[in-house]
N, C-alpha and C positions, 0 to 999 in steps of 0.2 A: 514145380514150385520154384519164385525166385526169391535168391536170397542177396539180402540187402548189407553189408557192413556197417554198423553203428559202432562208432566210441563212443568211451566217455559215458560205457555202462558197466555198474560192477552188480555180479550175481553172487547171492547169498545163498548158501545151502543148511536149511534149520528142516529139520523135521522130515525127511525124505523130498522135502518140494524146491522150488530154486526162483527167489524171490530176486527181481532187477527193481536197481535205485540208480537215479541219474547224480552224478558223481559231485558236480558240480553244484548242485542247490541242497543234494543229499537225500531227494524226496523219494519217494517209492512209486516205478511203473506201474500201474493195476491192471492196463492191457494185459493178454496175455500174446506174444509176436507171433506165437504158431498156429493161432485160430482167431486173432482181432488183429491183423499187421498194418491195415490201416486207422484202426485208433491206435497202437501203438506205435507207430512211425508220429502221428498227429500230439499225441501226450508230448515225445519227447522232440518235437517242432516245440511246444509250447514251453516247454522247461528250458529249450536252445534260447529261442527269446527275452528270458526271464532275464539270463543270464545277461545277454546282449545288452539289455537295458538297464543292468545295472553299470556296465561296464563304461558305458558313455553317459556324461552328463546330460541333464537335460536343458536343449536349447541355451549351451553356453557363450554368455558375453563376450563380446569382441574386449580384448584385451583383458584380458582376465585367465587366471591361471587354468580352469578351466577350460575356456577356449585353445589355451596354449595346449595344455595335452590334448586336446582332441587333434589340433593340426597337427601335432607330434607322433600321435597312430595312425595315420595317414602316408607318412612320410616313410621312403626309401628304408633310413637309418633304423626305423623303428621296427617296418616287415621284415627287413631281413634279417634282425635277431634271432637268435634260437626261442625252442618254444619252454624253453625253461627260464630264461630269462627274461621273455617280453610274461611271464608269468607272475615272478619278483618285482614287474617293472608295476602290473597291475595291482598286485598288492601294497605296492605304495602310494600310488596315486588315488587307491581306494583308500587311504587311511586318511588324504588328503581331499577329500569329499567336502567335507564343511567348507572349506575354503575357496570351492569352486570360482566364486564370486569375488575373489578377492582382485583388484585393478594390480597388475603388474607395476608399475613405478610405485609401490605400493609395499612392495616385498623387499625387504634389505636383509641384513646379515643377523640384527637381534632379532628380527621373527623368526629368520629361519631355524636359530640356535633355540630359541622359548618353544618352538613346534618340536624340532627335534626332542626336548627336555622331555615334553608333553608325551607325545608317541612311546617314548622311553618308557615314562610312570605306567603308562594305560598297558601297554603291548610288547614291550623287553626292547632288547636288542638290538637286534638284527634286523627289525623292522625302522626301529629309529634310523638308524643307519643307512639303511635301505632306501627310507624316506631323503636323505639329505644328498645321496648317491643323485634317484631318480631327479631329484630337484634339479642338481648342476649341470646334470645332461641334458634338460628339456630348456633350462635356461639360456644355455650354453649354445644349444642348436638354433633357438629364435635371436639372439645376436645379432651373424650374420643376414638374416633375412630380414631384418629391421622390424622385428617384434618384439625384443628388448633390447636393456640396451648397459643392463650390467648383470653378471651371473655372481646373482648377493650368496649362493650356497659353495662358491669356489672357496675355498682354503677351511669351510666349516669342520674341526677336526670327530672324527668318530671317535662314539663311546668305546672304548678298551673292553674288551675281556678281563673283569675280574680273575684276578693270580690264584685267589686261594678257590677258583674252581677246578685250576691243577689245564694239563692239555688237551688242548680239542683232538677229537678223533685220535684217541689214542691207538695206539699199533696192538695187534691180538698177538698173543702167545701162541705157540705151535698146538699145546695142551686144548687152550681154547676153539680154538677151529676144529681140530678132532671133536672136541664136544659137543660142537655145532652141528657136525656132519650128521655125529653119530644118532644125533636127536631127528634129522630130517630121513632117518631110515623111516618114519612113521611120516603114511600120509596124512594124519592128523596135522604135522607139521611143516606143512609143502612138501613132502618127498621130492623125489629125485630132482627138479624144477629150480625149488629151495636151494641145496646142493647145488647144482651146476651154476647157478648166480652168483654166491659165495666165493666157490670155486674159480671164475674167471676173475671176481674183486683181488682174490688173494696170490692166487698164483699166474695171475695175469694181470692184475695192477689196472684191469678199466674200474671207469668209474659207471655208476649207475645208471646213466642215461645211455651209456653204451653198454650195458649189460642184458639190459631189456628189448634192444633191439639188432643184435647182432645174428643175422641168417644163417640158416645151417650149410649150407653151401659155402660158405667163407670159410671153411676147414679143410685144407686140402696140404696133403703131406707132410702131417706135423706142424704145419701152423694157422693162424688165422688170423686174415687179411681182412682189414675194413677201415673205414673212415671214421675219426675220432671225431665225431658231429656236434659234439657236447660243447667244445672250447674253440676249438683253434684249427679246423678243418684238415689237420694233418691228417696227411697216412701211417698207419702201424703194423706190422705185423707182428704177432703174438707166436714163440717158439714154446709150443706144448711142452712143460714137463709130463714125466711121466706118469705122476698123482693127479693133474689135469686133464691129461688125455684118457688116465681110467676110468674117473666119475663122468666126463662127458662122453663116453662110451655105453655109458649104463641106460638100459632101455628105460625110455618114458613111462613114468605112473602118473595118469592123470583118470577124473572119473566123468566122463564126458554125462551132458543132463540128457534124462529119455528119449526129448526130441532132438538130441544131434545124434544120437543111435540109431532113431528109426530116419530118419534123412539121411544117414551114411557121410554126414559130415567131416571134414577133414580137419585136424589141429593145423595150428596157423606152421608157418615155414620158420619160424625162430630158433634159437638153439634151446633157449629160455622159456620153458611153459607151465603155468602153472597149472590147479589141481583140476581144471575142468580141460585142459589142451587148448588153453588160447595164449595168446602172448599176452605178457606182465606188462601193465603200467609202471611207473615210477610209484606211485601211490600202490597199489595193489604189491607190488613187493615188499614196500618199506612194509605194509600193514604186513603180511606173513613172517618178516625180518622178526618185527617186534615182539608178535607171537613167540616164540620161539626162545629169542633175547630175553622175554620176563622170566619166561618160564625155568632156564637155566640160572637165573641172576638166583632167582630164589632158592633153588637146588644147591647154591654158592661154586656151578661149574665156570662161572665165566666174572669179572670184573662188572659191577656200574658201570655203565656212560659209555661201554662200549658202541662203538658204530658202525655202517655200511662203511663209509668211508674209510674208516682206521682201515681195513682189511685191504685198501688200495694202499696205503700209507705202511704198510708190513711189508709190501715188497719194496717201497724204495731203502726202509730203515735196512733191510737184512741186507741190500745191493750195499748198501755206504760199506755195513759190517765188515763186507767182504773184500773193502777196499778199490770198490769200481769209481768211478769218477764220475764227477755232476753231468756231464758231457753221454755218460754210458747210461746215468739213470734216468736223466732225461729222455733219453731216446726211449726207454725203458715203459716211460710213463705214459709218453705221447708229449711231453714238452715239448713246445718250441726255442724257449729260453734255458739254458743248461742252469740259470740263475735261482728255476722255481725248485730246482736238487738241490742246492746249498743248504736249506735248513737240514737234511738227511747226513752229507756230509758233515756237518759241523758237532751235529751231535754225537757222533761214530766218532769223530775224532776226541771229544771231551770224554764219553766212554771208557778208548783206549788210553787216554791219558792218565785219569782215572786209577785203570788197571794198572798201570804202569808204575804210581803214585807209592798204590798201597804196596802191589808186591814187593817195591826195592825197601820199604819202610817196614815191612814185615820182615825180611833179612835181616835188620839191626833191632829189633826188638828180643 
């Protein structure tokens, strides 16, 4: 029998059976792959295309912002993005649908500001934002190529983060991690899989798209060697502590489905697996993340609004603590810029100051 690799399918396990939904439209496979593999190969041909055709306008106008982004996923700048960002880049462009139509010399700096406003109202943030981002890049790129001929989204300033929602991706507690771990002793809660992602976030500082994909082979004498693929293409290698090197030690629990048992199927080569032995998506982890996150928030083991990220963000805070320099935690993190440590640094220093403040003020009291 041959077997074929599909993404971009996530399997549900209710009731003893293990039901596949295609990820991206969210619908449900009814093939079954181990005994209909050519209507299921064909379903999810058809749900691929669904997709396709939303993603590209139809038959858009010459000169028209429409037109624009289609030549703009065409182009060089636009394939060789990562696939997390030409993903960001789709979700704006898709909030930017209605507008397909709209004539370029057309578009100036109030519409762009009354759209962004709009996106705001409808879809928060970050999508606003997002939106006014994708604009000035796609504007900016037809420019030179004599497709426009002003980039009306340049200088348009982003909505701020509201103060009183306190900081983004806050840093975990020692306490809290422990209570994370100790929760993913159950495979109900990702077991071991869960655990060793957490694990490389916090005492290894990657971030999530490198977390999901990092080979087990890339650990070799206490460290691991790989490409930070996510940002900035540097190389890192990661020095095992030795709470690191015990949980990534710890043998795989995953429950493979009937039909990878009787095929004698292998789990994928990741270090990363979750509960059935394939490798995590970004999605598929954040979803077990969560799981886990509610469940302790309500228990009152761990902080609200904790994140994957914070746990990347706890090792550069505890590097500042200790007095390492932007230059050390940079390397640290996989920065390129020793500048993207300075928020770490600065805080570590208000901290200490701080401390400093009250203790000698407690002497004369």
């Amino acid at each position: 029998m041959t077997f074929i690799k599909i993404g971009g399918i996530k399997l549900v396990r209710a009731n003893g059976a293990i039901y596949r939904y295609h990820r991206a439209t969210g619908k449900r496979i009814m093939a079954d792959p181990d005994t209909q593999q050519e209507a299921f190969l064909l379903e999810v041909k058809g749900l691929e295309s669904e997709i396709a055709a939303r993603a590209l306008p139809p038959d858009p106008k010459p000169g028209s912002l429409g037109g624009l982004f289609t030549l703009y996923r065409t182009s060089p700048e636009y394939l060789q993005l990562e696939e997390p960002t030409k993903k960001s880049y789709l979700r704006a462009m898709d909030a930017l649908r209605t507008f397909d139509a709209k004539p370029l010399p057309n578009i100036d700096q109030p519409w762009v500001l009354k759209t962004r406003d709009a996106v705001f109202d409808a879809r928060g943030r970050w999508l606003a934002n997002m939106v006014v981002a994708v604009l000035s890049v796609v504007l900016g790129w037809g420019m030179p190529r004599g497709i426009t001929t002003v980039n009306a989204a340049k200088g348009i300033p982003k909505i701020r983060r509201p103060k009183n929602k306190g900081v983004a991706n806050k840093s975990w507690r020692p306490a809290e991690v422990e209570a994370f771990m100790k929760a993913t002793r159950s495979l109900k809660f990702g077991g071991s899989g869960l655990r060793k992602a957490v694990a490389l976030a916090y005492y290894g500082g990657l971030r999530k798209a490198d977390v999901v994909r990092v080979p087990k082979v890339a650990r070799r004498d206490g460290t691991i060697d790989m490409d930070m693929i996510n940002k900035n293409g540097s190389e890192l290698s990661i020095f095992e502590a030795k709470r690191l090197t015990a949980i990534l030690n710890e043998p795989d629990e995953f429950q493979m489905g009937r039909a990878a048992k009787r095929d004698n199927r292998k789990p994928d080569g990741t270090l990363v697996l979750n509960r059935i032995g394939k490798k995590y998506t970004e999605d598929g982890l954040d979803s077990s993340f969560d799981r886990v996150k509610r469940a302790l928030v309500k228990e009152g083991k761990i902080r609200p609004g904790l994140t994957f990220h914070g746990l990347r963000k706890s090792l550069g805070r505890k590097a500042a603590d200790m007095g390492f320099s932007e230059n050390d935690i940079a390397g640290a993190l996989g920065h390129t810029n020793p500048a993207s440590a300075r928020p770490y640094t600065i805080e570590a220093a208000r901290r200490k100051g701080a401390a400093r403040v009250f203790k000698a003020l407690s002497k004369r009291q």
